[in-house]
N, C-alpha and C positions, 0 to 999 in steps of 0.2 A: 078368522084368526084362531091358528090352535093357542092354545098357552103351552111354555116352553117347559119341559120335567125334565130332571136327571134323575136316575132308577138303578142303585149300586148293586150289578148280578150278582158279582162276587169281589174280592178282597181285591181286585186288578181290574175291574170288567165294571163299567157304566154302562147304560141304557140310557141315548138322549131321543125325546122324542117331542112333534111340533115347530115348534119357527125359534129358529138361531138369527137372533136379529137384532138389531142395534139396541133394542130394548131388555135381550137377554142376553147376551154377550157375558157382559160383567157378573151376570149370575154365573156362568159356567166358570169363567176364570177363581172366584172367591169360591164356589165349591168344591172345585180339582186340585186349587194349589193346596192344599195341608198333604193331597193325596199322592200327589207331584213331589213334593216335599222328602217326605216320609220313605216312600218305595222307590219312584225312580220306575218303574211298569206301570204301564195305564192303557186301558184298549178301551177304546168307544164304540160303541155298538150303535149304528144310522138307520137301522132299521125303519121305524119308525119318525124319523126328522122327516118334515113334511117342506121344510124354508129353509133355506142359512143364505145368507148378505156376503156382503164384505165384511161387516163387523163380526159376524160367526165366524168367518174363513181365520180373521187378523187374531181372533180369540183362539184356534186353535192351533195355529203356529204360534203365539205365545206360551201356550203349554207345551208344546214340544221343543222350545228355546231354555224353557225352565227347567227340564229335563236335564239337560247339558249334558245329553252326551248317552249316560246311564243308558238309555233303551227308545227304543224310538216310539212313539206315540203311536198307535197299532186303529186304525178307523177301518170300521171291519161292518158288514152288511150293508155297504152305503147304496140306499137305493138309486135307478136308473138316471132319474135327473138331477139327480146329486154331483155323481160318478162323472157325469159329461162336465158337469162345470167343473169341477175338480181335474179334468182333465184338460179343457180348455186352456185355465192357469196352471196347471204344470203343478199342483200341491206335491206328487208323489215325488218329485224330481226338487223338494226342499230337503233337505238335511233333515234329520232327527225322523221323518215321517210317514209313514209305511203305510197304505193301504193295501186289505186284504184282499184279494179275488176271490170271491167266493163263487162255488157249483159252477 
């Protein structure tokens, strides 16, 4: 089991890295929303997520719901077997939520 960290790069830009998992879920949402809140831009960097569930997935459409509208939720570096389940369920094709292609 990794343990789950959020790692703020810059003023818009997170680094989540480890297992997004029903046990961290609720960490991520209580982190992001003042940030959600506040600005309204937010990009998540997957680089390094090693896990995410359903409860990760349900955790990050609720911050791009929170959002409301303002800027779409930007998930950017998502590694290989992230990306297939993400694609799988069709996340890119929810409202509010933009993954990036990256190289």
């Amino acid at each position: 089991m990794t343990p789950f960290r959020i790692n703020q790069v810059s003023r818009e830009r997170y680094g989540l890295s480890g297992e997004l998992d029903m046990a961290s879920a609720e960490t991520l949402r209580d982190a992001l929303r003042p940030v959600v809140a506040a600005d309204g831009h937010l990009v998540l960097d997957l680089e390094e997520l090693t896990f995410i569930d359903s409860s990760g997935i349900r955790a990050l459409v609720d911050l791009a719901e929170r959002m409301n509208g303002a800027a779409p939720l930007v998930l950017s570096n998502v590694p290989a077997g992230v990306r297939r389940l993400f694609d799988v369920i069709g996340l890119d094709t929810l409202p509010g939520i933009e993954i990036e292609h990256d190289g």
